[in-house]
DRENDOMAR-835218 format. One line per field, with one value per atom (N, C-alpha, C): residue number from 1; chain; atom name; x, y, z negated. Coordinates in Angstrom, 2 decimals, decimal comma. Each point is the difference from the previous one (the first is absolute). Example, Ala and Ser with C-alpha at 12.3 -4.5 7.8 and 13.67 -1.06 7.14 Angstrom:
% residues 2
i <- (1|1|1|2|2|2)
ch <- (A|A|A|A|A|A)
at <- (N|CA|C|N|CA|C)
px <- (13,19|-0,89|0,90|-0,35|0,82|-0,77)
py <- (-5,69|1,19|1,20|1,05|1,19|1,09)
pz <- (-7,80|0,00|0,00|0,72|-0,06|-0,73)
//
This chain:
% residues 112
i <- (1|1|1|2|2|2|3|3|3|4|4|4|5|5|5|6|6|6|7|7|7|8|8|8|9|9|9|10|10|10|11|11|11|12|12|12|13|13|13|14|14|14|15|15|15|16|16|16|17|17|17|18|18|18|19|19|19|20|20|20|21|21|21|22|22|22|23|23|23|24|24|24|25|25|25|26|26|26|27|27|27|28|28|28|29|29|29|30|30|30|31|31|31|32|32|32|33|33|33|34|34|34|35|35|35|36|36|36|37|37|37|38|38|38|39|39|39|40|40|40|41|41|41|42|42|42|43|43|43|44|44|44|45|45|45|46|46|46|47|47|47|48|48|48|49|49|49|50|50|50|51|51|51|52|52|52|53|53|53|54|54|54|55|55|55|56|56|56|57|57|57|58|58|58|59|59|59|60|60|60|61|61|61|62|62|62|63|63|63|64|64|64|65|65|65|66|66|66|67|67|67|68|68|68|69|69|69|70|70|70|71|71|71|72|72|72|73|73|73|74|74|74|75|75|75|76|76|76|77|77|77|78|78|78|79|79|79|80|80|80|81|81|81|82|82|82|83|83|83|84|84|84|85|85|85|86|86|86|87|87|87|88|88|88|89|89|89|90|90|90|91|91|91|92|92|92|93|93|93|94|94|94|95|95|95|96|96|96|97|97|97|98|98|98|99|99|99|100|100|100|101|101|101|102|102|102|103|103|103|104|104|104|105|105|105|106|106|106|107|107|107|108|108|108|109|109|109|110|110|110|111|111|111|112|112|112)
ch <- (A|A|A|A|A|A|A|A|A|A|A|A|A|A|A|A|A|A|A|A|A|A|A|A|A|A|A|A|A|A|A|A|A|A|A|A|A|A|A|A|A|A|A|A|A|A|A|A|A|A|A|A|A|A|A|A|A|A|A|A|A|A|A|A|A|A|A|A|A|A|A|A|A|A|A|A|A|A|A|A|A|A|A|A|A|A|A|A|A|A|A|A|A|A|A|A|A|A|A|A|A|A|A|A|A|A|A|A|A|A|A|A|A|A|A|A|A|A|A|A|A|A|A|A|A|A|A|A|A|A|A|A|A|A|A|A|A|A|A|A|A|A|A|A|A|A|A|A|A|A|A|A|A|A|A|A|A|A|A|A|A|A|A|A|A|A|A|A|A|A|A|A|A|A|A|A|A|A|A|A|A|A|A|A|A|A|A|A|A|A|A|A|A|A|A|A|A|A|A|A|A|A|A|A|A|A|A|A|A|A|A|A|A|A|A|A|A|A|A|A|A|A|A|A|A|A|A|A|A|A|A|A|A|A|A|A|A|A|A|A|A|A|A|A|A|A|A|A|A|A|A|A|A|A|A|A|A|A|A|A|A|A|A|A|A|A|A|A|A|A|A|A|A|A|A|A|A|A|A|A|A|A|A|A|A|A|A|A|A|A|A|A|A|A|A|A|A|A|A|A|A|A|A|A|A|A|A|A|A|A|A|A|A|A|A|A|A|A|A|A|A|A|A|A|A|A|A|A|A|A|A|A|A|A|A|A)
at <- (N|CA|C|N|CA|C|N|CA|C|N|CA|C|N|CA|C|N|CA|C|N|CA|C|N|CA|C|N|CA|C|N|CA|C|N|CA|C|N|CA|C|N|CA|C|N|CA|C|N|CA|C|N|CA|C|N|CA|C|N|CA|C|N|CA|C|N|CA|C|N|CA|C|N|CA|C|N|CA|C|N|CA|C|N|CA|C|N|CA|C|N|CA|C|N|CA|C|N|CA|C|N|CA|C|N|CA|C|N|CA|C|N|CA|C|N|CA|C|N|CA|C|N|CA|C|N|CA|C|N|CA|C|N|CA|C|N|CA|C|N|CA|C|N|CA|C|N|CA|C|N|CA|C|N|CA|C|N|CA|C|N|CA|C|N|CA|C|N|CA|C|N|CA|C|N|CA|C|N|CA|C|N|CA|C|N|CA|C|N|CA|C|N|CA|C|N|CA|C|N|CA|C|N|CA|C|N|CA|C|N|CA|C|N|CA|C|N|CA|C|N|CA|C|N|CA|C|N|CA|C|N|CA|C|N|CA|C|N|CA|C|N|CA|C|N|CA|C|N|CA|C|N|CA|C|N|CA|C|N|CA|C|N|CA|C|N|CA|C|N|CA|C|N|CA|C|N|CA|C|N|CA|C|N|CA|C|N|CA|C|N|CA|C|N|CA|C|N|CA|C|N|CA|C|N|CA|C|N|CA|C|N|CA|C|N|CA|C|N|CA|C|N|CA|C|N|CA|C|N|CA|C|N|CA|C|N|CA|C|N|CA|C|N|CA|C|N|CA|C|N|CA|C|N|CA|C|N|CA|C|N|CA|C|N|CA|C|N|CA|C|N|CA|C|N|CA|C|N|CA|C|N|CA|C|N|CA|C|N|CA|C)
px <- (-29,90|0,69|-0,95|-0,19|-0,93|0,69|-1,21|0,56|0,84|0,54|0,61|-1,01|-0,38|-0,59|1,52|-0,65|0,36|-1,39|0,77|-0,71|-0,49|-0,81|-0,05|1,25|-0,22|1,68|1,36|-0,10|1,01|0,30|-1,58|0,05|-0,05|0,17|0,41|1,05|0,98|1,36|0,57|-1,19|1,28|-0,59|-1,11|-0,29|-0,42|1,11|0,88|-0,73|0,07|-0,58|0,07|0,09|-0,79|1,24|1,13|1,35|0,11|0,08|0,54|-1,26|-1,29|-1,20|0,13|0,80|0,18|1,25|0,79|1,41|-0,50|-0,83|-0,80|-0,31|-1,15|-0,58|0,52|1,54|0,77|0,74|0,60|0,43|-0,66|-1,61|-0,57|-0,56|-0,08|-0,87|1,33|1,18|0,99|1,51|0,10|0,54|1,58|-0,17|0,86|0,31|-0,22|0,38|-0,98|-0,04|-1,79|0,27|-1,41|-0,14|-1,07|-0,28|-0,92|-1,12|-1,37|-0,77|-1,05|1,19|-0,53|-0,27|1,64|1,02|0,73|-0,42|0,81|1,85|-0,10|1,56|0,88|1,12|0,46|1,40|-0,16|1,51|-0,32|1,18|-0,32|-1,46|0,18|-0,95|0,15|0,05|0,08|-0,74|0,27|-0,77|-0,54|-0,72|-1,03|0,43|1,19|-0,21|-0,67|-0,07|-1,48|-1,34|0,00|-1,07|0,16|-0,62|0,43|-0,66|1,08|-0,50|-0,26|0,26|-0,16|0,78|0,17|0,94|-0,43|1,18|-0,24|1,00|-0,97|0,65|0,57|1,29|0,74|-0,12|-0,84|0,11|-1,78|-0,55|-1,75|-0,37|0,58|0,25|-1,61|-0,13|-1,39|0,67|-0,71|-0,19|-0,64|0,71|-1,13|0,66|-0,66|0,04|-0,17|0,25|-0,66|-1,24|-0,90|-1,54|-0,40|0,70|-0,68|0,07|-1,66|-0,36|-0,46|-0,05|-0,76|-1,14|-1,02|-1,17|0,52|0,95|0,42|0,11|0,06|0,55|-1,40|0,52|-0,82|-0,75|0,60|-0,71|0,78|-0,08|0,95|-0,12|-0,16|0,06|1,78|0,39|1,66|-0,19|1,27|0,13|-0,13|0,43|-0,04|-1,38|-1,18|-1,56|-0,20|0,30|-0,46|0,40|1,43|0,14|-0,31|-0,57|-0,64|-1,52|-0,50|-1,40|0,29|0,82|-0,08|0,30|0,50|0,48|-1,23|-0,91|-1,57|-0,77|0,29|-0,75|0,18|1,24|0,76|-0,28|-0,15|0,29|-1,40|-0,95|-1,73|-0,62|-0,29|-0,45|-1,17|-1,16|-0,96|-0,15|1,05|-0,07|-0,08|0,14|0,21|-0,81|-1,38|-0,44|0,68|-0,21|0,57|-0,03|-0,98|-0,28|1,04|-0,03|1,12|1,56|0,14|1,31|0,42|-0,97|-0,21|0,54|-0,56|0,47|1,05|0,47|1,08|1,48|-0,39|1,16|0,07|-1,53|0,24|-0,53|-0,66|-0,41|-1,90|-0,29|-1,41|-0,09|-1,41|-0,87|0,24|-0,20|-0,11|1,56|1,11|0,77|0,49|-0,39|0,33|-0,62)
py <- (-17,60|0,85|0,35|1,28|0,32|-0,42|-0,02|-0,25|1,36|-0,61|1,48|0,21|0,78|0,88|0,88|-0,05|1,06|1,21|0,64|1,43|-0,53|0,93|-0,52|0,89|0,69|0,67|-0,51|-1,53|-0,47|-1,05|-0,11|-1,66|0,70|1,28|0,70|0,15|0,17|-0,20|-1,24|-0,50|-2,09|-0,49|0,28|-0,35|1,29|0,70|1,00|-0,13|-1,23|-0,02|-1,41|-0,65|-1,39|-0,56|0,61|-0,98|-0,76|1,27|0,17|-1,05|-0,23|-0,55|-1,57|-0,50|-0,90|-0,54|0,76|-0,55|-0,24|1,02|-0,94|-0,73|-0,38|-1,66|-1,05|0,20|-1,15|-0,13|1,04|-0,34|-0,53|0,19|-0,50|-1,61|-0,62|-0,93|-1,22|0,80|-1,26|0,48|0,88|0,16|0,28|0,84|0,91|-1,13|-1,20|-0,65|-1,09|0,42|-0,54|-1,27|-0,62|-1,13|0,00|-1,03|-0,68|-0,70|1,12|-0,34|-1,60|-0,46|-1,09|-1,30|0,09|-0,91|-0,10|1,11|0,18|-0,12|0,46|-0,03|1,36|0,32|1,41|-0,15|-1,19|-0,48|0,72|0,57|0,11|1,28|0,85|1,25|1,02|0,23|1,05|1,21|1,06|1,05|0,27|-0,01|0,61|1,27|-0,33|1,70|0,39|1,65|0,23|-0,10|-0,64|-0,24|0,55|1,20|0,29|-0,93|-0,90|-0,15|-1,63|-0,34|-1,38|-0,97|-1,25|-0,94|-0,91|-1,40|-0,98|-0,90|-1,35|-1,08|-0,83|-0,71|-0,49|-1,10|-0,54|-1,72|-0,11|-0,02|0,30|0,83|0,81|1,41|0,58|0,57|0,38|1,74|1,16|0,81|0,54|1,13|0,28|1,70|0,24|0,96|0,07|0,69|0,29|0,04|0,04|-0,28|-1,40|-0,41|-1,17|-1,03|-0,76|-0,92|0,87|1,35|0,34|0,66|0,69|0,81|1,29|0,26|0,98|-0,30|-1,46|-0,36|0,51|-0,30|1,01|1,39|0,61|1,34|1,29|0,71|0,90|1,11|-0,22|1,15|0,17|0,84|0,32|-0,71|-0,73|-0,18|0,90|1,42|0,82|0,28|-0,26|0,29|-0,95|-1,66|-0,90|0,02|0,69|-0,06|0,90|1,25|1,24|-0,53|-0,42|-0,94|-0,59|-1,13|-0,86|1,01|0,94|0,89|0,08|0,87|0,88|-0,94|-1,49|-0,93|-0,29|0,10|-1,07|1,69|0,96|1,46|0,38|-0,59|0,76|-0,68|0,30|0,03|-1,02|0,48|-0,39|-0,69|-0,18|-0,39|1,37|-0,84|1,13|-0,47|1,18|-0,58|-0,08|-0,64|-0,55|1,71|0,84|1,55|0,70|0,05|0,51|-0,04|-1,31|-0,34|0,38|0,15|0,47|1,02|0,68|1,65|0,34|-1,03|0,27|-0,42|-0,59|-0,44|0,44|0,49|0,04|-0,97|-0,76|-0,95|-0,24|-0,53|-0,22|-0,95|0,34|-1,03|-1,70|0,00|-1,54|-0,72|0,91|-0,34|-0,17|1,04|-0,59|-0,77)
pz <- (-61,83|0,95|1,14|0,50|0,96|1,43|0,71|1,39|0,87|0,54|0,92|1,00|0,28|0,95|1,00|1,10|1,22|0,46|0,02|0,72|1,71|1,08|1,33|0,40|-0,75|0,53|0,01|-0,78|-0,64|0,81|0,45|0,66|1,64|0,61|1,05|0,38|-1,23|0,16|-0,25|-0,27|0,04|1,30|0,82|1,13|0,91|0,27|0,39|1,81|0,43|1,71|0,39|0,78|0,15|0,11|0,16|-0,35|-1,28|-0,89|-1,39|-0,74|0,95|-0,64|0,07|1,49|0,47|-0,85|-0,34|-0,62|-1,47|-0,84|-1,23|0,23|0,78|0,31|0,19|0,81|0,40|-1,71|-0,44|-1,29|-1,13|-0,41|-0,49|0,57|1,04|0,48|0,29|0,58|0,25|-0,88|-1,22|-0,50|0,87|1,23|0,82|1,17|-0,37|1,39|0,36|1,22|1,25|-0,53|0,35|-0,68|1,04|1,27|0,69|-0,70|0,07|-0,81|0,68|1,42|0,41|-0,56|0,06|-0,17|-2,00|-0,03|-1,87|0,33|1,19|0,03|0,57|-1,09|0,64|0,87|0,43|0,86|1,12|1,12|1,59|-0,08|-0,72|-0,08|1,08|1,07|0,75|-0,15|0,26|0,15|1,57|0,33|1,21|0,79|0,99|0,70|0,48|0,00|0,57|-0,64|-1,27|-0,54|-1,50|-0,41|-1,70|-0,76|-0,75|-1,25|0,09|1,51|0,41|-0,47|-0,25|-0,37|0,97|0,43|0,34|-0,75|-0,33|-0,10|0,46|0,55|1,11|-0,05|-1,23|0,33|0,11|-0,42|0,33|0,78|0,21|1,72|-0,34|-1,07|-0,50|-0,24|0,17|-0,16|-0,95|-1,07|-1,38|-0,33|-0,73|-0,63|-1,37|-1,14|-1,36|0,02|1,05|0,08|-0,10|0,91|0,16|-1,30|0,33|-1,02|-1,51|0,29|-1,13|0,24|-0,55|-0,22|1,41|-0,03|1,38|1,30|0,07|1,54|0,64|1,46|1,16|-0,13|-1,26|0,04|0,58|0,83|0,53|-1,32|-0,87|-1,10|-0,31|-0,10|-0,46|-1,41|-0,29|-1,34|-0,71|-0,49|-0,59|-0,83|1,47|-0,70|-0,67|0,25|-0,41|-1,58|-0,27|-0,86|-1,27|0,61|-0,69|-0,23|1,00|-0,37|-1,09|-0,23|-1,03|-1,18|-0,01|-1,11|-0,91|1,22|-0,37|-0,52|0,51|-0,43|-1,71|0,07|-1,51|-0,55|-0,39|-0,78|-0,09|0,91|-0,12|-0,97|-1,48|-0,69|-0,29|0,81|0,52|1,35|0,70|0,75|1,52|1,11|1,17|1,14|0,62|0,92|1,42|0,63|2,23|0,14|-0,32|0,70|-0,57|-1,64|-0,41|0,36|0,05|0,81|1,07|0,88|1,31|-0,01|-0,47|-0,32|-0,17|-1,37|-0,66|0,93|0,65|1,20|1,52|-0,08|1,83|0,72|-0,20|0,98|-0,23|0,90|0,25|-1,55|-0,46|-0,74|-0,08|1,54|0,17|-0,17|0,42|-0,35|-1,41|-1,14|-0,80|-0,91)
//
């Protein structure tokens, strides 16, 4: 059976803008409900006002996001790129150079 493939057009409309990018990630990583990547615990989960996308944990009083503790934390990149990067990465054939990417997203070299 072949693999499925997506179009970038395809994978534009499933990560539609950094909400819709953020609500995949949380559904893929904690299977729809936060999970304190401190603590391993999803009891007492708050959401962060004022803060998109923030969570807090009420018994470890630790602050996280779907970033944190992976290959993304501290990067101000939108999920959306991070996740179109990994696309170009996993679909380039031969592989994809930092310049190419660059390009292909918008951002400096060094960044990607």
């Amino acid at each position: 059976m072949p693999a499925k493939t997506i179009s970038i057009m395809g994978l534009m409309d499933l990560f539609g803008g950094e909400a819709k990018s953020v609500a995949w990630l949380e559904k893929i990583r904690w299977q729809g409900k936060p999970t304190c990547p401190h603590c391993n615990n999803s009891d007492h989960i708050v959401v962060r006002k004022g803060k998109r996308f923030t969570y807090r944990h009420e018994t470890c009083r630790k602050e996280f996001t779907v970033k944190t503790k992976t290959i993304m934390r501290g990067s101000n990149l939108p999920i959306q790129r991070w996740l179109i990067a990994m696309y170009l990465a996993m679909t380039a054939r031969k592989g994809i150079s930092s310049l190419q990417l660059g390009k292909e997203l918008g951002i400096a070299q060094k960044t990607s």
